[in-house]
C-alpha positions in Angstrom: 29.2 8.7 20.5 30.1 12.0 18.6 27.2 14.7 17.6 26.7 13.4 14.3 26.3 9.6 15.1 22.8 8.7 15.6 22.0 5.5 17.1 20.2 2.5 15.1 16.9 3.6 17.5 17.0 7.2 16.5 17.3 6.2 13.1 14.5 4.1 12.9 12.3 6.5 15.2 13.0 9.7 12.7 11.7 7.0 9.8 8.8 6.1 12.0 7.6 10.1 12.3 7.6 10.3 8.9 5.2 7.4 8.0 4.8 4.5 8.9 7.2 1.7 8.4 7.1 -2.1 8.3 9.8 -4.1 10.2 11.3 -5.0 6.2 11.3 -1.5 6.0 13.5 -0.5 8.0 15.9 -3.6 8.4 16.3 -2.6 4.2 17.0 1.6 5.5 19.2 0.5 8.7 21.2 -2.3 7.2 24.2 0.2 5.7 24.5 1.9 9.4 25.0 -1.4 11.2 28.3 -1.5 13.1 28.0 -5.1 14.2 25.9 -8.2 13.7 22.5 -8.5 15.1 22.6 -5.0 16.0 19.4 -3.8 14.0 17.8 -6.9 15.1 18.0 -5.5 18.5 17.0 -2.2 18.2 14.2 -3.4 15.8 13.0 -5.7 18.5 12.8 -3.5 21.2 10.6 -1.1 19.3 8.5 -3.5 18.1 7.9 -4.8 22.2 7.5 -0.8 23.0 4.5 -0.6 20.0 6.8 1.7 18.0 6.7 -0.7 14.8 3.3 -2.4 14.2 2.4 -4.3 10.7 -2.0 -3.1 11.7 -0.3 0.3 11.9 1.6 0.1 8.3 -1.6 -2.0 6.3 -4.1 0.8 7.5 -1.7 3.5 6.4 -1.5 2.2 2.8 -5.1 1.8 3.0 -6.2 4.9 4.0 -3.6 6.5 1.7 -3.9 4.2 -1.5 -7.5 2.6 -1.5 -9.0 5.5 -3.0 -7.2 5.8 -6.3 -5.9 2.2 -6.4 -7.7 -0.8 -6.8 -7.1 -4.1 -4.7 -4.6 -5.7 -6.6 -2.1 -2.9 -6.4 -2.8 -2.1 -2.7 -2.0 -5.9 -2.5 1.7 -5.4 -4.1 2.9 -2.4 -2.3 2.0 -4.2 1.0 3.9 -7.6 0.0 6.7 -4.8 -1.0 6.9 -3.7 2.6 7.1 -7.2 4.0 3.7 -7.6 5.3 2.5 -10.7 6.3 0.5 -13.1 4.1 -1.8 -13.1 6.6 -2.6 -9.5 6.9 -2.4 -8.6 3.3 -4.9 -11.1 2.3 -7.4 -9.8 4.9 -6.7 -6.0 3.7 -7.3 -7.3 0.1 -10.7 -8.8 1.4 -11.5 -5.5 3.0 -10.9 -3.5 -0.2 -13.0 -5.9 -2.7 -16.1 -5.1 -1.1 -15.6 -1.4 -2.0 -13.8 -2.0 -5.7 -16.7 -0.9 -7.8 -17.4 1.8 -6.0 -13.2 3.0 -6.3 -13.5 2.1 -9.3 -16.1 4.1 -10.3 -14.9 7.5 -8.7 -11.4 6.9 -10.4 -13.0 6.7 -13.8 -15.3 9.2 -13.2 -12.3 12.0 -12.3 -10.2 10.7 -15.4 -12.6 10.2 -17.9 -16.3 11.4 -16.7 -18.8 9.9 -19.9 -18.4 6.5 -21.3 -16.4 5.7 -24.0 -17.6 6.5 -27.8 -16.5 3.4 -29.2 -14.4 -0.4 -28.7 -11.3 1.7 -28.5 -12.5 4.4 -26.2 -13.7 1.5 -24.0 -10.6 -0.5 -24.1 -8.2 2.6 -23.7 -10.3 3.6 -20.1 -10.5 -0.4 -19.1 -6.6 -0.3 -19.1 -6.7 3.0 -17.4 -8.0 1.1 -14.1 -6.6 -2.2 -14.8 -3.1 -0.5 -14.2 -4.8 1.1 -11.0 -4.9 -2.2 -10.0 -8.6 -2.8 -10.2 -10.0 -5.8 -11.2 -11.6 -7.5 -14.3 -15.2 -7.7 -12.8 -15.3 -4.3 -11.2 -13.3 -2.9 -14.6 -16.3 -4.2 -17.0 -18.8 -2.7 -14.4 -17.4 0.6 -14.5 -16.8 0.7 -18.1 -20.0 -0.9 -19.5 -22.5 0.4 -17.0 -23.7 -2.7 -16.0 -23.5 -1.6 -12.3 -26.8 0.6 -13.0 -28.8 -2.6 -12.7 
């Protein structure tokens, strides 16, 4: 191996210091260095048995990173976009619903800080979160004050 090849392993490990990385990940990243069949498969498979790749690891990073300016729904996509399992990012979307108002809330309250004066004031900062990914109940709470009861 010359100086500047670096194996499928070291690859994935200099990925894996940066953030961290779901097994789809880093198949998708390691796929063009591949110099035979079944080869990222392996390497992939031996750092997954060593702890190095773990899919609790990857759904509490997005969390911790994401949850606080994004509601549910968009968490939810960027962790089916890493390949996470059905399983896990239905149970992070549970997590995060208890808390939506309460994201909600602060995300309005840094972007827009006083309720709207009118329909179109209201419906301008109700698509503001929707495209945060917040949802419909949490967005009317927010908006209308109806969470003051």
């Amino acid at each position: 191996m010359g100086v500047d090849k670096i194996s499928l392993k070291g690859r994935a490990l200099r990925l894996l210091a940066g953030r961290e990385h779901s097994r789809a990940e880093l198949e998708k990243k390691l796929a063009p260095h591949e110099q035979e069949p079944g080869e990222v498969q392996r390497a992939l498979d031996e750092l997954q048995a060593k702890g190095f790749i773990s899919e609790q690891r990857v759904v509490e990073s997005v969390i911790h990173r994401r949850s606080a300016r994004l509601g549910a729904g968009r968490v939810k996509q960027e962790l089916q976009a890493k390949g996470v399992s059905a399983e896990a990012v239905a149970e992070a979307v549970d997590r995060l619903r208890g808390t939506e108002t309460e994201r909600a809330r602060e995300v309005w309250r840094k972007k827009f800080g006083e309720p709207a004066a009118d329909a179109a004031g209201r419906a301008k900062q109700m698509r503001f979160l929707a495209s945060r990914g917040f949802g419909a109940e949490a967005i009317r709470r927010v908006v209308r004050g109806a969470d003051d009861d």
